[in-house]
N, C-alpha and C positions, 0 to 999 in steps of 0.2 A: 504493500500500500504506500501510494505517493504520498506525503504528511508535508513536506518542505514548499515551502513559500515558490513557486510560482512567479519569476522577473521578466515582468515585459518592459518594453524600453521607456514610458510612461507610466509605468503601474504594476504595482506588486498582488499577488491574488497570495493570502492564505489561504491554506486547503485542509489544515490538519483536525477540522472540527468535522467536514463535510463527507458525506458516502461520494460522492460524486468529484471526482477532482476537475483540474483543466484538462479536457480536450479538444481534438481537430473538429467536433461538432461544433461548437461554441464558437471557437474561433475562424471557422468557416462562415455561419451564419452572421456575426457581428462584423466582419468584413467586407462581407456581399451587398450584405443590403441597402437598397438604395437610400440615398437621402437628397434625392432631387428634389423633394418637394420642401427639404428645409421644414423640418416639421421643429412643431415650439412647442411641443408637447411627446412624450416618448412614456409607453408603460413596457417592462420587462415581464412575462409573465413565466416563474419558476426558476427564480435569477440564480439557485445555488449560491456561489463564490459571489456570483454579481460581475462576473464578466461579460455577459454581454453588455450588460447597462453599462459599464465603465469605459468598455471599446466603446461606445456609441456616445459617451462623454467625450471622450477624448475626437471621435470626428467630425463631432457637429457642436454647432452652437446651442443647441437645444436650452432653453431656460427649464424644465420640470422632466426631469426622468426619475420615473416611479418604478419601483420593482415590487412583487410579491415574493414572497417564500411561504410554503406551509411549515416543512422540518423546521423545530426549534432551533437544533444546529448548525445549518446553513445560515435560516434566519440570523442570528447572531453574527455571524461569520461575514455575511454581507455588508451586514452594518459596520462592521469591524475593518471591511477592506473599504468599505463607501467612505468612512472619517479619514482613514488617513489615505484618500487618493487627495489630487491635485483641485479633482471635483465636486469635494466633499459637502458644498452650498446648492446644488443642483440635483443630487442624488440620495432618494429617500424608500426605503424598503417600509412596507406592510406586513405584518407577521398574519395570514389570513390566508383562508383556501381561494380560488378566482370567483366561486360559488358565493361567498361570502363578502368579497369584495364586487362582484357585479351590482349585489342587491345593493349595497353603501354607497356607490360610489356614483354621483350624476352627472359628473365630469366625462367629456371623450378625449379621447387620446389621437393625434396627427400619425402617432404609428406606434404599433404593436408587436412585439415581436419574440417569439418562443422556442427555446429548443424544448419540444414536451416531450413526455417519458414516451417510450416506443417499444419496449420488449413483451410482445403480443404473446410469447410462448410461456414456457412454465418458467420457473427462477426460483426456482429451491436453493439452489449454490448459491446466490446473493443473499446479504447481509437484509435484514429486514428494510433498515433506510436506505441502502442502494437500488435494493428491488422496488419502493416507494418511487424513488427519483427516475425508475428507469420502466414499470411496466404501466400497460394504460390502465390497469382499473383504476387506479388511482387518479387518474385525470381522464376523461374518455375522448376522443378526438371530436367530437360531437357535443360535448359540455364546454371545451375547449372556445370552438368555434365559435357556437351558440354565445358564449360572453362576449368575444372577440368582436362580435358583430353588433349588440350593445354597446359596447365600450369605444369602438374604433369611429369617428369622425366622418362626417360625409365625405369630406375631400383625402379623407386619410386611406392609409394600405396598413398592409399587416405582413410578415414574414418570417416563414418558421424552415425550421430543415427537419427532414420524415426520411425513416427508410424507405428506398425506391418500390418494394415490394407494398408501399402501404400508396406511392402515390395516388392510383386512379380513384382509389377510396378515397384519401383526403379532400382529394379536387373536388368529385363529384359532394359532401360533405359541405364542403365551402360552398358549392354553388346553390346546396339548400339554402342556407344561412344568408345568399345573397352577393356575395363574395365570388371575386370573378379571378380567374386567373388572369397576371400583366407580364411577371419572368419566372421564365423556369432552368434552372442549372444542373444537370446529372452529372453527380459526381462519382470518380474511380481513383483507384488508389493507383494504379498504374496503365498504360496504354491498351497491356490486355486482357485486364481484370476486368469481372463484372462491376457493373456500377451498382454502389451500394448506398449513396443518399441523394435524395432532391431537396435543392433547395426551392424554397417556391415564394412567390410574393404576390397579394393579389389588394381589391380596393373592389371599390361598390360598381366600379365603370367594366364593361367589356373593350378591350382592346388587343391592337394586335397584337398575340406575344411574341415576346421575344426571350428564344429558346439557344441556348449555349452548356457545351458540356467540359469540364474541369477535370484533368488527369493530375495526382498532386505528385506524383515521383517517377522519375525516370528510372533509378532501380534505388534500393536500399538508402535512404537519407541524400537520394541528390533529386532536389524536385524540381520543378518544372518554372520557367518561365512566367508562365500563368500564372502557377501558386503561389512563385516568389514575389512576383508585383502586388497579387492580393494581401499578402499575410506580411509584409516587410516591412508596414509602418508598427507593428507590434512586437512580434518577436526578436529577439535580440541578437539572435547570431543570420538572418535574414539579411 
């Protein structure tokens, strides 16, 4: 188990309170996503560490980025890495399930954005809080959404990363809730490997998408072009 502090080149992430450490999911999705639209308003929804919130501090101007956690753990932990970033007047966690902050909260959000838990299968061998943070009963993709769609702004988008295997589900999901797909990015770990996540971002509008696919390694720790322009304002040997 990873326990040691986590140095990105603006911001340190503790991890040794949390089931869930830094990963390529996290940091995938908080570097993708767009922020053309300059949103002035940002909600995290299952911030863990609080890395995404704190990536999306550190690339936008955003005046209110809000995160939730339900684990006490993480909770704490967020808060923890939220005070002593650089952004610590702008970054503000919730201790509350989404359920529980949909009903509270009459405020919308310019963008949303979630790595939610995704291990659809059994998870015996996971620790009770990693198995929390990582299968959906605990969040359903469809409770998920259904707040998301509440919470999220008319002019606003939303953007989450799903195993590839769950996309046509999620999409179709989103487009109950209203929610349209705008980009979509399939991601592979290397040129001939199956693609194993999408990232997806969608808003209230239908529009053309624009669809692009991400190979992160050319073999064994030498990665790619693409991945290094996305992920090199963060990581440190990048």
């Amino acid at each position: 188990m990873i326990n040691k502090p986590f140095q990105f080149k603006q911001f340190t992430i503790k991890q040794d309170k949390t089931a869930m450490k830094v990963g390529t999911d996290g940091v995938l999705l908080g570097a993708w996503v767009s922020l053309e639209l300059n949103p002035f308003s940002i909600l995290d929804i299952g911030t863990g560490t609080g890395l995404i919130a704190l990536m999306l501090a550190q690339r936008s101007n955003s005046e209110l980025i809000d995160a939730i956690e339900l684990n006490d753990e993480a909770y704490e932990q967020a808060v923890d890495n939220f005070e002593n970033s650089d952004w610590g007047d702008r970054l503000f966690c919730y201790h509350a399930s989404i359920q529980e902050f949909t009903d509270e909260i009459e405020d919308t959000y310019d963008l949303i954005i979630s790595n939610p838990p995704f291990y659809t299968s059994t998870y015996k061998e996971l620790s009770e809080e990693r198995a929390m943070a990582r299968h959906t009963e605990s969040l359903s993709y469809q409770q998920l959404l259904a707040s998301v769609s509440k919470l999220l702004s008319e002019e606003g988008s939303c953007a989450f990363i799903i195993p590839y295997e769950e996309e046509s589900n999620f999409i179709a999901l989103a487009n109950k809730n209203n929610l349209f797909l705008n980009r979509i990015t399939n991601v592979k770990g290397t040129k001939n490997a199956v693609i194993k996540r999408s990232l997806v971002q969608f808003s209230f509008f239908e529009k053309l998408i624009e669809k692009t696919e991400l190979v992160i390694e050319i073999e064994r720790h030498q990665y790619t072009p693409e991945y290094i322009v996305l992920t090199k304002d963060f990581y440190s040997k990048m």
